[in-house]
HTML snippet that shows the backbone in 3Dmol.js (N, CA, C, O; Angstrom):
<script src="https://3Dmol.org/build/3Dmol-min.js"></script>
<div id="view" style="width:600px;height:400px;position:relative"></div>
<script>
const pdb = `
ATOM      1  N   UNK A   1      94.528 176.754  84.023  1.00  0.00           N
ATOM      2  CA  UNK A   1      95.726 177.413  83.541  1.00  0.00           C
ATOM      3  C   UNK A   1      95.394 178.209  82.272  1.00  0.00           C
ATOM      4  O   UNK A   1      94.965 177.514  81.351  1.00  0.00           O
ATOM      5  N   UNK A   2      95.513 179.620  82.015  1.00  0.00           N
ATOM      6  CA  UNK A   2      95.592 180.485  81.311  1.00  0.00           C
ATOM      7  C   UNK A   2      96.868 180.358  80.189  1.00  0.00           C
ATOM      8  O   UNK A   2      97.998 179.924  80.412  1.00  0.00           O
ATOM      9  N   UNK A   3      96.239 180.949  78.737  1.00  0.00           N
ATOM     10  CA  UNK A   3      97.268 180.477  77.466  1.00  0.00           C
ATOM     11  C   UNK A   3      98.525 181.634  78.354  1.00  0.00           C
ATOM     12  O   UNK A   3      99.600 181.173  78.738  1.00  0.00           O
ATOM     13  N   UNK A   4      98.233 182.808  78.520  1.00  0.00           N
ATOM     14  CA  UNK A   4      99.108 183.463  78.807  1.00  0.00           C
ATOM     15  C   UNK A   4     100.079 183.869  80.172  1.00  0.00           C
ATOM     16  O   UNK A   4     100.827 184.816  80.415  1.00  0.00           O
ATOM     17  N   UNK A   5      99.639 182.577  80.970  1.00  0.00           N
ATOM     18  CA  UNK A   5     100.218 182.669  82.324  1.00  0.00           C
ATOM     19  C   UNK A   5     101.674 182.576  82.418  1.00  0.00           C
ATOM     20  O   UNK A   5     102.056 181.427  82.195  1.00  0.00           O
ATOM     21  N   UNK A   6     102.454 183.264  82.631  1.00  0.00           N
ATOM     22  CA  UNK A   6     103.857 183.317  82.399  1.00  0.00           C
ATOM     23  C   UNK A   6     104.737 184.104  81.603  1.00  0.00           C
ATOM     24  O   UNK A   6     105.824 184.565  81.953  1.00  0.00           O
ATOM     25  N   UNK A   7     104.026 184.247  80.219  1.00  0.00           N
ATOM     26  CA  UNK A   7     104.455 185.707  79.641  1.00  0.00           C
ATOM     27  C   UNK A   7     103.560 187.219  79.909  1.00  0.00           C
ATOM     28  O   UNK A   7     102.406 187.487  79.576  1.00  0.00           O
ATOM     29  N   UNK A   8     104.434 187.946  80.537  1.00  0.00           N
ATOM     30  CA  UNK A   8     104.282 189.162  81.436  1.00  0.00           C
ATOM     31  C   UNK A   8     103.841 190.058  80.410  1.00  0.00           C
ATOM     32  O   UNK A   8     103.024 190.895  80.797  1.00  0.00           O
ATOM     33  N   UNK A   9     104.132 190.096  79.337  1.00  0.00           N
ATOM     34  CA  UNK A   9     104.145 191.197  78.178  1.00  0.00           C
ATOM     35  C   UNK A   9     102.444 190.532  77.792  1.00  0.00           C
ATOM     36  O   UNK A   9     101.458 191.266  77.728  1.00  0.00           O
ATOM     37  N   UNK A  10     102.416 189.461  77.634  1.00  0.00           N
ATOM     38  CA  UNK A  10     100.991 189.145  76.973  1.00  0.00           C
ATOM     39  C   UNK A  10     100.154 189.630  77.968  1.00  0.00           C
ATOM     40  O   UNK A  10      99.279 190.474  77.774  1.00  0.00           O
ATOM     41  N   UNK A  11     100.477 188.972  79.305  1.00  0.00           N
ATOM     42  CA  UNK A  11      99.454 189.526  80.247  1.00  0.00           C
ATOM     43  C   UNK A  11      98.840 191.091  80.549  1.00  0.00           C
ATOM     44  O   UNK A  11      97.736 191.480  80.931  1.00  0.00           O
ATOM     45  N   UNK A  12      99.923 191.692  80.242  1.00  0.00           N
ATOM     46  CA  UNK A  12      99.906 192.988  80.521  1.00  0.00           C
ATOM     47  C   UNK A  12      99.025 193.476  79.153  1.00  0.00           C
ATOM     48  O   UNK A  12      97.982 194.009  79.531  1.00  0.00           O
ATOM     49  N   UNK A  13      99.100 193.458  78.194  1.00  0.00           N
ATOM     50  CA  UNK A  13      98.068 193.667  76.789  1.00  0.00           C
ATOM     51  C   UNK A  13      96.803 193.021  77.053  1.00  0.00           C
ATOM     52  O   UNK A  13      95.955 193.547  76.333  1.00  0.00           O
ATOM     53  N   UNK A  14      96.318 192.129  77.756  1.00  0.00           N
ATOM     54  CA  UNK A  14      95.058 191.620  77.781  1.00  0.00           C
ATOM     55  C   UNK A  14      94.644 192.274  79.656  1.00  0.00           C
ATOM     56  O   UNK A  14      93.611 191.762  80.088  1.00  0.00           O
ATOM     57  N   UNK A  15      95.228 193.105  80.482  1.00  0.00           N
ATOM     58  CA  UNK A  15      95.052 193.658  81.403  1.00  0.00           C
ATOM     59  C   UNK A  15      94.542 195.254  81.324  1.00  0.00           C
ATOM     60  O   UNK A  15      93.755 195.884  82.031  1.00  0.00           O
ATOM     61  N   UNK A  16      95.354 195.637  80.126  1.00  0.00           N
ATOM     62  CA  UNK A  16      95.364 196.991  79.958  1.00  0.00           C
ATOM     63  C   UNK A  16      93.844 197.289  78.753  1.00  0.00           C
ATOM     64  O   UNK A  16      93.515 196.751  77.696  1.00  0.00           O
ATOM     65  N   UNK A  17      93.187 198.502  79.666  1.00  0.00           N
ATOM     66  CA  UNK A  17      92.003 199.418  79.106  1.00  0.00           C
ATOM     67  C   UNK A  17      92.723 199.953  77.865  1.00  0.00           C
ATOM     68  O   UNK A  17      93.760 200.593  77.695  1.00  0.00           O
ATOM     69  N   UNK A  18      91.551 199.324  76.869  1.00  0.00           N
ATOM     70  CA  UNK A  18      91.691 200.111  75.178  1.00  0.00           C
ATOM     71  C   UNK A  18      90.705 200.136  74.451  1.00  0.00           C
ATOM     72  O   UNK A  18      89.654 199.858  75.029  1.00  0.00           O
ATOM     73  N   UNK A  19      90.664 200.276  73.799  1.00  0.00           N
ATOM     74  CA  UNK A  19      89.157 200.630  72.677  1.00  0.00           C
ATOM     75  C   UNK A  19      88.796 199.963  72.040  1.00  0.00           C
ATOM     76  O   UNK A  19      89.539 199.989  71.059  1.00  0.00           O
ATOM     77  N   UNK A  20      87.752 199.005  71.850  1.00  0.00           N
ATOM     78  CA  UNK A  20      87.097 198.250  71.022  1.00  0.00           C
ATOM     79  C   UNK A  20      85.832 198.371  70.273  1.00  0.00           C
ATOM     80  O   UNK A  20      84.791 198.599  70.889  1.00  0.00           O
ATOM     81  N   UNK A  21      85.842 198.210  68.747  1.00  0.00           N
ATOM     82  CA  UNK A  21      85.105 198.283  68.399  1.00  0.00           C
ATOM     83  C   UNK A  21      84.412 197.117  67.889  1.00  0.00           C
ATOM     84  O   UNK A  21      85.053 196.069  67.818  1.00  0.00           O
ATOM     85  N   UNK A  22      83.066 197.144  67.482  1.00  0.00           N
ATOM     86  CA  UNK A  22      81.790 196.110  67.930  1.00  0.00           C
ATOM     87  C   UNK A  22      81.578 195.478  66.034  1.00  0.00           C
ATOM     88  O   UNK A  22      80.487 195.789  65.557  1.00  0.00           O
ATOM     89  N   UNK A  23      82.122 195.025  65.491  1.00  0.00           N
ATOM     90  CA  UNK A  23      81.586 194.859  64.318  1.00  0.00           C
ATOM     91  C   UNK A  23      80.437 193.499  64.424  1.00  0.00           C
ATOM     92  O   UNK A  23      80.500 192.428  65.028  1.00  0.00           O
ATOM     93  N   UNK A  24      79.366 194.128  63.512  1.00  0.00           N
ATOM     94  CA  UNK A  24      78.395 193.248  63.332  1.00  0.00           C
ATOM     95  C   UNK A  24      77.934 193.136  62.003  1.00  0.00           C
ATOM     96  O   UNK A  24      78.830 193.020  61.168  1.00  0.00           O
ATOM     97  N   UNK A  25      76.364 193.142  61.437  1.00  0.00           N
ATOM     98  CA  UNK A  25      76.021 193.790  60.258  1.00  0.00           C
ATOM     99  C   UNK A  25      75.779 195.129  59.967  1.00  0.00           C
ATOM    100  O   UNK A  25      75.247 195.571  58.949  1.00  0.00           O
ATOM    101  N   UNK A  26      76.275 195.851  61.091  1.00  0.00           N
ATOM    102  CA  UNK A  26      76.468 197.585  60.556  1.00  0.00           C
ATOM    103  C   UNK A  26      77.602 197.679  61.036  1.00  0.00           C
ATOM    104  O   UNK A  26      77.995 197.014  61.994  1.00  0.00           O
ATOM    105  N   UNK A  27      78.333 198.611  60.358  1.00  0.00           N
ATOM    106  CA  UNK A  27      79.760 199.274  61.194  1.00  0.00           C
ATOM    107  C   UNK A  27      79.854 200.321  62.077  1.00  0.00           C
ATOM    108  O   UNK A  27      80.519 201.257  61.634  1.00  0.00           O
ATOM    109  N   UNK A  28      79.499 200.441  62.952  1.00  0.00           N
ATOM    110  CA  UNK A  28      79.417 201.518  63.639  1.00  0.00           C
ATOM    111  C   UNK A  28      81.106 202.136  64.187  1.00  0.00           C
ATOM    112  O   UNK A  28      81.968 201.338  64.558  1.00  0.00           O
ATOM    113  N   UNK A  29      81.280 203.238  64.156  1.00  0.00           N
ATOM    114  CA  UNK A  29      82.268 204.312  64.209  1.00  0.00           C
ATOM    115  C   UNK A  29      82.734 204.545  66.012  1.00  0.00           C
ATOM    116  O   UNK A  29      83.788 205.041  66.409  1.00  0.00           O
ATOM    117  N   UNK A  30      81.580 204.013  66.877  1.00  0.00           N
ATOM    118  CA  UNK A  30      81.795 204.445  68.213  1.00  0.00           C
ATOM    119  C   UNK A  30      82.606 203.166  68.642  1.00  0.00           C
ATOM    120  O   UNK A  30      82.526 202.235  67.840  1.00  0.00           O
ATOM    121  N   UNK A  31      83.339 202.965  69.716  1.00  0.00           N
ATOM    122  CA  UNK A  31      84.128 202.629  70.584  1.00  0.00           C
ATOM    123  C   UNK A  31      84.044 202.355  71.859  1.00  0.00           C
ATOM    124  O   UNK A  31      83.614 203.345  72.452  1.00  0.00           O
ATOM    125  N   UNK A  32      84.365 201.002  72.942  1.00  0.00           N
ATOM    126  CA  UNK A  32      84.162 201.269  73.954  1.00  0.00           C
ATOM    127  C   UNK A  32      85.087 200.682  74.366  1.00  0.00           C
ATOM    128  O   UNK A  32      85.743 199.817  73.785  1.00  0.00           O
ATOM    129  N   UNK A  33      85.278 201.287  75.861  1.00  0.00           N
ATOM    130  CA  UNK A  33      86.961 200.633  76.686  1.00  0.00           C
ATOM    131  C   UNK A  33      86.790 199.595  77.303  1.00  0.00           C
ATOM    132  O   UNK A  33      85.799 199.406  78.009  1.00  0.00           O
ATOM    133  N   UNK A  34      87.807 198.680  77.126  1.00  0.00           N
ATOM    134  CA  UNK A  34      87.356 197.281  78.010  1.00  0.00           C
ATOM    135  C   UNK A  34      88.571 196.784  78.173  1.00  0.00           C
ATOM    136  O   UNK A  34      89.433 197.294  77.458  1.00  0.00           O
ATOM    137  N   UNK A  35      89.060 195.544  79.237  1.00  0.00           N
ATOM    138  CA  UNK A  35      90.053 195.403  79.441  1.00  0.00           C
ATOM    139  C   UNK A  35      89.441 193.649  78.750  1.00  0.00           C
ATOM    140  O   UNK A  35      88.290 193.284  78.993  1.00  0.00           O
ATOM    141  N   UNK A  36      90.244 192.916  78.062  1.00  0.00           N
ATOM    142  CA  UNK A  36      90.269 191.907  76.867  1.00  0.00           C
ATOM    143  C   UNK A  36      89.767 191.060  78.072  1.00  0.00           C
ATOM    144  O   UNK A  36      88.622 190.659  78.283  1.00  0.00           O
ATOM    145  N   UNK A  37      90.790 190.898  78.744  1.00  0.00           N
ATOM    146  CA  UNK A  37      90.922 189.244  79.730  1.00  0.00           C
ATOM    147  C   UNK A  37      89.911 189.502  80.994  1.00  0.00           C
ATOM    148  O   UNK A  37      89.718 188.768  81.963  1.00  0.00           O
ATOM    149  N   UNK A  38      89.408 190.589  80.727  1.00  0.00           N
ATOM    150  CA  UNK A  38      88.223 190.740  82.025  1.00  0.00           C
ATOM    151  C   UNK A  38      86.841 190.502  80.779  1.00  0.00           C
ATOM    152  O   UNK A  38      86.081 189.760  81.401  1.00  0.00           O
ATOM    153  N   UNK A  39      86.474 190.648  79.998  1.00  0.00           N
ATOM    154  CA  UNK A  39      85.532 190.425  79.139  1.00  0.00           C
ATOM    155  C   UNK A  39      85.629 189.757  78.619  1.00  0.00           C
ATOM    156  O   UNK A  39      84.525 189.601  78.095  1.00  0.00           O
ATOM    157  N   UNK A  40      86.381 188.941  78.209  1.00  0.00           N
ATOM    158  CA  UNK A  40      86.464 188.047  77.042  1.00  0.00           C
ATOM    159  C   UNK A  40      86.940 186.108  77.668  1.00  0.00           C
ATOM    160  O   UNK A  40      87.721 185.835  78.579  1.00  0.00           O
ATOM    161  N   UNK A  41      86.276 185.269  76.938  1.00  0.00           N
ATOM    162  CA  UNK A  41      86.810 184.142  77.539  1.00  0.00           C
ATOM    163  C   UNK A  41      87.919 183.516  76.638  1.00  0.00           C
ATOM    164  O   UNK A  41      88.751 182.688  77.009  1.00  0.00           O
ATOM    165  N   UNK A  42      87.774 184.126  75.220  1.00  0.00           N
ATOM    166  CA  UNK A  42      88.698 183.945  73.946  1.00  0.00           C
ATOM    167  C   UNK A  42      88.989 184.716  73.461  1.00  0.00           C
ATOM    168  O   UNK A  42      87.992 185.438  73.489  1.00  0.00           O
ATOM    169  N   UNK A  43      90.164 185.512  72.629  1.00  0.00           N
ATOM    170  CA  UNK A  43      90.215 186.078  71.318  1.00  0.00           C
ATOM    171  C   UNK A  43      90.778 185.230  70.567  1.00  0.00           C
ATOM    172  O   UNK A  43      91.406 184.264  71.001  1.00  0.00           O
ATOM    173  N   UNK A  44      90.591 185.538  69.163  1.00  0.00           N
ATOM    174  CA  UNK A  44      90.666 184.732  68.171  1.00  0.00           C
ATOM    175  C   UNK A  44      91.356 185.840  67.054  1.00  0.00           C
ATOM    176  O   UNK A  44      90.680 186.851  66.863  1.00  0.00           O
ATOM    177  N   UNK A  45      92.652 185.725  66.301  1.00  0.00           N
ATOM    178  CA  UNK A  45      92.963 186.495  65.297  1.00  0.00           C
ATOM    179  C   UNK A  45      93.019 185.837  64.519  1.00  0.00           C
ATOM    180  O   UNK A  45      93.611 184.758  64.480  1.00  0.00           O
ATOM    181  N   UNK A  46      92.057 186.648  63.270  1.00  0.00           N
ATOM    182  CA  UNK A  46      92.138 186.101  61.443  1.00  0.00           C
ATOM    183  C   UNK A  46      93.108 186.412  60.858  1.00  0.00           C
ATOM    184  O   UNK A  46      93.247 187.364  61.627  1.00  0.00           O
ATOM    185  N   UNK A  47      93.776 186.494  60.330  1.00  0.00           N
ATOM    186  CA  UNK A  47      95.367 187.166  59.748  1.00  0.00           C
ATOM    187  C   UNK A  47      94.301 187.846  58.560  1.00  0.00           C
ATOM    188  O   UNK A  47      94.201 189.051  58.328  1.00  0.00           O
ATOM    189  N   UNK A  48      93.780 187.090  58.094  1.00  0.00           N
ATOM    190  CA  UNK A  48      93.100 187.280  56.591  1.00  0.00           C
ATOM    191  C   UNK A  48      91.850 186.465  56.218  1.00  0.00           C
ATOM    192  O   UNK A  48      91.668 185.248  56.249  1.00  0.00           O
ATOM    193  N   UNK A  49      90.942 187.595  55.814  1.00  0.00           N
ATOM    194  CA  UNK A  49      89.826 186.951  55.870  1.00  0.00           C
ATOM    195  C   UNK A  49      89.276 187.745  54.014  1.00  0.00           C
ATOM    196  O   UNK A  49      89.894 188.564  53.333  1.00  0.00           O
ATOM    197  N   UNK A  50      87.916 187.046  53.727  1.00  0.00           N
ATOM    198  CA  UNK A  50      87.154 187.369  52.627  1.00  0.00           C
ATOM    199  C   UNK A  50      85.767 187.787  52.743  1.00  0.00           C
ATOM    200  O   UNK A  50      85.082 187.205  53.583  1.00  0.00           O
ATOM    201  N   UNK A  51      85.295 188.608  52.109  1.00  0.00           N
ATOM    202  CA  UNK A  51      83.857 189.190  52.411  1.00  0.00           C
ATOM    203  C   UNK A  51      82.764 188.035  51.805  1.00  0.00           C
ATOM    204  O   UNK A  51      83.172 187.416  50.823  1.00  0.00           O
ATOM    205  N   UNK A  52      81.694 187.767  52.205  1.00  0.00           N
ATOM    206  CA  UNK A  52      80.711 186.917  51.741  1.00  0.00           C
ATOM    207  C   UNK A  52      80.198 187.291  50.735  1.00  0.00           C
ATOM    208  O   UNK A  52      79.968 188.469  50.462  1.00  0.00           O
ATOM    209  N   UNK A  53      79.830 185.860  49.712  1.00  0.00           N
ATOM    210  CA  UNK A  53      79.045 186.297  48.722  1.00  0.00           C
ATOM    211  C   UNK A  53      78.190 185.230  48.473  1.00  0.00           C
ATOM    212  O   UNK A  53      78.211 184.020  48.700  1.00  0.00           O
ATOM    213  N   UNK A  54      77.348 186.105  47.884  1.00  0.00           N
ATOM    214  CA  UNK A  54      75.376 185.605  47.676  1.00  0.00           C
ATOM    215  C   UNK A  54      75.021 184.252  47.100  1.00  0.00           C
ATOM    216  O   UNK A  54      75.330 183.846  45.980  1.00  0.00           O
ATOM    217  N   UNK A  55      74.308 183.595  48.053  1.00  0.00           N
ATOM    218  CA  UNK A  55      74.374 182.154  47.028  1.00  0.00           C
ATOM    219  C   UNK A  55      73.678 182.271  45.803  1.00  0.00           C
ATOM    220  O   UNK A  55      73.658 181.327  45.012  1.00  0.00           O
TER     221      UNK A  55
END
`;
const viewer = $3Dmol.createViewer("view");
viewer.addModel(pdb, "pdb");
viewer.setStyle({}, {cartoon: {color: "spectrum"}});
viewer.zoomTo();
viewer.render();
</script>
């Protein structure tokens, strides 16, 4: 059973082709289309996060 099985609106946002970008240790500017729930086995949202610093 899927978190989103039953709400139609969620399903439909993790169905639908959009643009993602790849952050790693470079930022790159390019983009690629993917549909979430066909690639992905999780997403995860940070509301708010902090940049690392040096031990």
């Amino acid at each position: 059973m899927s978190a989103i099985d039953g709400n139609a609106e969620l399903k439909a946002l993790f169905d639908k082709l959009m643009k993602v970008y790849f952050i790693g240790s470079t930022m790159e500017k390019t983009t690629v289309e993917q549909r979430l729930g066909a690639e992905y086995d999780a997403v995860v949202f940070l509301e708010k996060t902090t940049g690392t610093k040096p031990n």
